[in-house]
One Martini backbone bead per residue (centre of mass of N, CA, C, O) as a GRO file, in nm:
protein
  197
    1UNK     BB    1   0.063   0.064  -0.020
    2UNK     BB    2   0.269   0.261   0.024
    3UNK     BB    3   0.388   0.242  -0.231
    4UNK     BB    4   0.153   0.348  -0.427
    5UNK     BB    5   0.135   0.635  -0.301
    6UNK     BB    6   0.444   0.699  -0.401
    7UNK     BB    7   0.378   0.658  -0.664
    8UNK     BB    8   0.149   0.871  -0.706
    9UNK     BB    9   0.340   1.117  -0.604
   10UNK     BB   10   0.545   1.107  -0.844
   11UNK     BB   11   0.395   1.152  -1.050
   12UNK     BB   12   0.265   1.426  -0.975
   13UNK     BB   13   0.522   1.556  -0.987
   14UNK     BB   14   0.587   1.521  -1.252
   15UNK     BB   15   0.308   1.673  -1.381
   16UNK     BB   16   0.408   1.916  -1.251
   17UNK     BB   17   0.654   1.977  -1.403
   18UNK     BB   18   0.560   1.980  -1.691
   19UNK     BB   19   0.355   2.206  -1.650
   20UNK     BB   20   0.534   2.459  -1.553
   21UNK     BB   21   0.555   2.797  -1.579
   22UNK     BB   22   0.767   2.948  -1.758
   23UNK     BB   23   0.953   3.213  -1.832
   24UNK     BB   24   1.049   3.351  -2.178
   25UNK     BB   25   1.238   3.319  -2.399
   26UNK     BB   26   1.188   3.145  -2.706
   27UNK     BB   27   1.328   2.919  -2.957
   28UNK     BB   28   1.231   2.779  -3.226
   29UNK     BB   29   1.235   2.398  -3.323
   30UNK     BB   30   1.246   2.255  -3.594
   31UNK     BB   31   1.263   2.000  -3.522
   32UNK     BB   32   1.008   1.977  -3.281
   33UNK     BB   33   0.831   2.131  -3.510
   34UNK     BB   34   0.451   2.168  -3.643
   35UNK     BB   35   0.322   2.297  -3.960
   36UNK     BB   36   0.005   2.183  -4.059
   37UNK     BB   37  -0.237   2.017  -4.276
   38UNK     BB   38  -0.579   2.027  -4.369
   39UNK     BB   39  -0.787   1.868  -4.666
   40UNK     BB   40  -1.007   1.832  -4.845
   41UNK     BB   41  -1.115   1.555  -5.125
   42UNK     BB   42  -1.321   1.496  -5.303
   43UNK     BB   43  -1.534   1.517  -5.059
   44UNK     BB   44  -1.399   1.220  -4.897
   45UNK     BB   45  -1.154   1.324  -4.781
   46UNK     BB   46  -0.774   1.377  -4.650
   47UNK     BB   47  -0.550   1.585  -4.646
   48UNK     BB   48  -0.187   1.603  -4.596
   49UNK     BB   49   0.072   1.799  -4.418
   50UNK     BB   50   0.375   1.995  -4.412
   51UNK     BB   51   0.614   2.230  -4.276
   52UNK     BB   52   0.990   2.190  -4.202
   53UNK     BB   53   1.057   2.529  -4.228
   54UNK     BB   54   1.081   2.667  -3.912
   55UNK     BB   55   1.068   3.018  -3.730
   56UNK     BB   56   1.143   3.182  -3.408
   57UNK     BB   57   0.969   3.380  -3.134
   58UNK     BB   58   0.883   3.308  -2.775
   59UNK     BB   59   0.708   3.466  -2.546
   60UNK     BB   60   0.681   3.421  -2.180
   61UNK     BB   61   0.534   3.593  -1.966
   62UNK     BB   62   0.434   3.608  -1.682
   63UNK     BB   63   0.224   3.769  -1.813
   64UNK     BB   64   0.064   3.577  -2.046
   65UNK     BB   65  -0.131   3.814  -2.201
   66UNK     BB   66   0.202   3.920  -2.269
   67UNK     BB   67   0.254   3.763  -2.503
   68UNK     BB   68   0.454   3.617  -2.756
   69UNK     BB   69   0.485   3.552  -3.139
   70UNK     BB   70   0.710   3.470  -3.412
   71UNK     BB   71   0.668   3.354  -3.768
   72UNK     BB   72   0.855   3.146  -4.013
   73UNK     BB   73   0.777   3.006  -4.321
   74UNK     BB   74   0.897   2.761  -4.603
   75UNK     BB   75   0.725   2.675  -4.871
   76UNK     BB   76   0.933   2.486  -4.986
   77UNK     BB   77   0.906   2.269  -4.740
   78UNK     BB   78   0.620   2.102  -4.864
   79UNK     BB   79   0.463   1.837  -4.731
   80UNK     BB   80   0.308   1.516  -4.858
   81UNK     BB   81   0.408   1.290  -4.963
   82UNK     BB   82   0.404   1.413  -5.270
   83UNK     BB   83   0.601   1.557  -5.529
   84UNK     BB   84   0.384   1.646  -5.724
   85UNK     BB   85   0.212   1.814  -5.508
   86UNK     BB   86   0.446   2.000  -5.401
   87UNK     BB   87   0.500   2.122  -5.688
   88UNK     BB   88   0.201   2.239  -5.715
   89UNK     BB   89   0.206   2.399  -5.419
   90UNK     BB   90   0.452   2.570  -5.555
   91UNK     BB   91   0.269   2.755  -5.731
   92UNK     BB   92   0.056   2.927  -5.875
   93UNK     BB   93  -0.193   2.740  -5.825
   94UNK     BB   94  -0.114   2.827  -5.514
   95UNK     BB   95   0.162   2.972  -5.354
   96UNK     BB   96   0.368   3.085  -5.520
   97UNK     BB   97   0.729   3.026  -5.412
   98UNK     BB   98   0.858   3.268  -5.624
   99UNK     BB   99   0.723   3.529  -5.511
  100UNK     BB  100   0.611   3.385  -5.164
  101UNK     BB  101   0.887   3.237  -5.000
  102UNK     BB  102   0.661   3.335  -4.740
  103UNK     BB  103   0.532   3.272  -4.407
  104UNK     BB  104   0.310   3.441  -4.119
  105UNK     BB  105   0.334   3.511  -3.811
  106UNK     BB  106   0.175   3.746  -3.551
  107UNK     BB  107   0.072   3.836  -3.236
  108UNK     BB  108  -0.139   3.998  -3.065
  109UNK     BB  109  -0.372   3.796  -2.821
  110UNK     BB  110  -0.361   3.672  -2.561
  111UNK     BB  111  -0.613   3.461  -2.399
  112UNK     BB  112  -0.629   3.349  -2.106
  113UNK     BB  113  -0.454   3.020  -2.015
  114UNK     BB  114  -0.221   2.822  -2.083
  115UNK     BB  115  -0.405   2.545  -2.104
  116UNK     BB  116  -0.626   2.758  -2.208
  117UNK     BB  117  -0.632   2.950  -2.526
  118UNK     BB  118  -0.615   3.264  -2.699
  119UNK     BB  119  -0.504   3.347  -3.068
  120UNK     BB  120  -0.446   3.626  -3.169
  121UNK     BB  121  -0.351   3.688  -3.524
  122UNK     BB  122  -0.124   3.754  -3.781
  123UNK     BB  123  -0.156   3.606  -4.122
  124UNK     BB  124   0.082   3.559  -4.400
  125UNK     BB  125  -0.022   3.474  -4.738
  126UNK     BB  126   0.155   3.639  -4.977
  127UNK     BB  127  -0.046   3.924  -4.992
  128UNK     BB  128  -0.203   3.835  -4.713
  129UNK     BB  129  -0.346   4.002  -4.413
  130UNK     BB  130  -0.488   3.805  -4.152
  131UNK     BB  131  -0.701   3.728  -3.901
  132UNK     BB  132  -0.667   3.491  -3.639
  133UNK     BB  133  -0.777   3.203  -3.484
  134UNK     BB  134  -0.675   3.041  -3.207
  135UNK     BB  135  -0.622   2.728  -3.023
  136UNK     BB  136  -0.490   2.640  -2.717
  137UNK     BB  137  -0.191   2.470  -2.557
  138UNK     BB  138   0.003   2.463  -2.283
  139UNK     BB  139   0.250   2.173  -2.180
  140UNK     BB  140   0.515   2.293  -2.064
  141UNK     BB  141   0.843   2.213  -1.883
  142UNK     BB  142   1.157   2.092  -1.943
  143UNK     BB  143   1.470   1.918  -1.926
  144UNK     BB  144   1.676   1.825  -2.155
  145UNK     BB  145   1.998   1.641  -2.203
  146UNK     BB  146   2.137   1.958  -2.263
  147UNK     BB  147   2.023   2.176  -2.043
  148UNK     BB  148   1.744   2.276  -2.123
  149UNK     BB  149   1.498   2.496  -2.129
  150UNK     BB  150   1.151   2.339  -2.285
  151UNK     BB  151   0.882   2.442  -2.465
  152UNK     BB  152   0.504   2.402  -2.537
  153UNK     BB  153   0.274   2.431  -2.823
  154UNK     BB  154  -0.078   2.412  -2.870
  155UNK     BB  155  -0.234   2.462  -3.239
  156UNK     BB  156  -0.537   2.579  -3.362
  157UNK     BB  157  -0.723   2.651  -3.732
  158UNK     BB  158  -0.957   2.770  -3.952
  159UNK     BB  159  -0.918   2.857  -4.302
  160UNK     BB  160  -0.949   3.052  -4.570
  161UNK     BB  161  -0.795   2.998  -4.857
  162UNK     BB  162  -0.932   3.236  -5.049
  163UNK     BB  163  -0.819   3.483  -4.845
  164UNK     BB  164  -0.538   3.415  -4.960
  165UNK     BB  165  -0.515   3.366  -5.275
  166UNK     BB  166  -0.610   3.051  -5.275
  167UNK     BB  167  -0.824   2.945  -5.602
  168UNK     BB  168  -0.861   2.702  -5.656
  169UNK     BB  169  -1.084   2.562  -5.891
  170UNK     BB  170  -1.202   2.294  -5.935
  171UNK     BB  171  -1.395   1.966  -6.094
  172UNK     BB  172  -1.543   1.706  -5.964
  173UNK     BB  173  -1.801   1.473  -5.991
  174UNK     BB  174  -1.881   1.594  -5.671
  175UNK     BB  175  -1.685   1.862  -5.677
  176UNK     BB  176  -1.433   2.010  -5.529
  177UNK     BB  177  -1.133   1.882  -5.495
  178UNK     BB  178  -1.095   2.112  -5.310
  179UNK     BB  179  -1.154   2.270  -5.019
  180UNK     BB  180  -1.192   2.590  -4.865
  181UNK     BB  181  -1.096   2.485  -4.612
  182UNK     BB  182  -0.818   2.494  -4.316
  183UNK     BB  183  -0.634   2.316  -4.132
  184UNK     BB  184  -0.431   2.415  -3.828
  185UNK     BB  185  -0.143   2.263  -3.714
  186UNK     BB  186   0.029   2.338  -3.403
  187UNK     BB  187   0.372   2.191  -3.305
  188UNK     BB  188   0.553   2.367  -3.046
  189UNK     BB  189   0.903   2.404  -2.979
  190UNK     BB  190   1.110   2.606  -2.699
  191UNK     BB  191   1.404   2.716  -2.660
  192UNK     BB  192   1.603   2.885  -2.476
  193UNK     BB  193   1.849   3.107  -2.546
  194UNK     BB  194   2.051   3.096  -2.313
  195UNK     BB  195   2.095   2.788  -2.331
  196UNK     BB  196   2.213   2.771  -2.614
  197UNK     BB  197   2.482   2.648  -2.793
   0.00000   0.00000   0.00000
């Protein structure tokens, strides 16, 4: 029984530090950080994607709500694991990455708490400048095998692609081939400045 008791009290300084908000700057860490999208196929599935090459940095103020992040993500890293559409979206008819070879992110206002926030940020993709509104959670602080210090937060939000001029309208014999509404699932960790290498 003693076991037990000692074992749950474990588990719980564990959850309890891993949760712990630590105020800082960090750098976006893009090896582990996923800028994703889902988009309707043929009225009938879904696409995924990602984009691998994302940069920027994470301020998290003492007080949460004057928090702030500013990213940008490189078009030509846009990952489908198809190659031919990958070349596809990279084109004019989708992202136009020889004209506009970066979108980003910049915050306007944090709200709520860590752990259930809403993020209204500026969007900028191609030349079309918008505000968004993401849905998110701080996920933690951990100290990584290399001493640095190291946070997580997780955002998701939903975009009409056509409000930033990717206006691709084929049509196939259901109706549209990709749907016009976008999820973006942003899964980013930020190592502290102070601490890397």
């Amino acid at each position: 029984m003693k076991f037990l008791i000692t074992l749950t009290l474990l588990f719980s300084l564990q959850a309890h530090a891993a949760t712990k908000y630590l105020a800082g700057e960090y750098k976006i860490d893009p090896d582990h950080t996923r800028v994703q999208f889902l988009v309707s196929h043929l009225m009938i599935s879904v696409v995924e994607g990602r984009f691998n090459e994302v940069s920027g940095t994470l301020k998290l103020d003492p007080k949460f709500t004057d928090s702030s992040v500013v990213a940008t993500v490189n078009i030509n890293s846009v990952d489908t694991a198809v190659k031919k559409r990958d070349e596809d979206l990279r084109s004019e008819r989708f992202f136009d990455a020889a004209k506009y070879p970066t979108m980003s992110l910049k915050s306007k206002n944090f709200l709520g708490k860590p752990e259930a926030f809403t993020l209204i940020a500026d969007l900028t993709i191609k030349d079309v400048t918008k505000q968004v509104t993401f849905k998110g959670a701080y996920t933690g602080v951990m100290t990584d095998p290399w001493g640095n210090d190291r946070v997580a937060i997780n955002m998701t939000a939903i975009i009409n692609r056509k409000d930033f001029h990717i206006n691709y309208d084929e049509k196939g014999s259901n109706g549209p081939q990709i749907g016009d509404m976008v999820t973006i699932v942003i899964k980013g960790d930020g190592v502290k400045k102070a601490t890397v290498k």
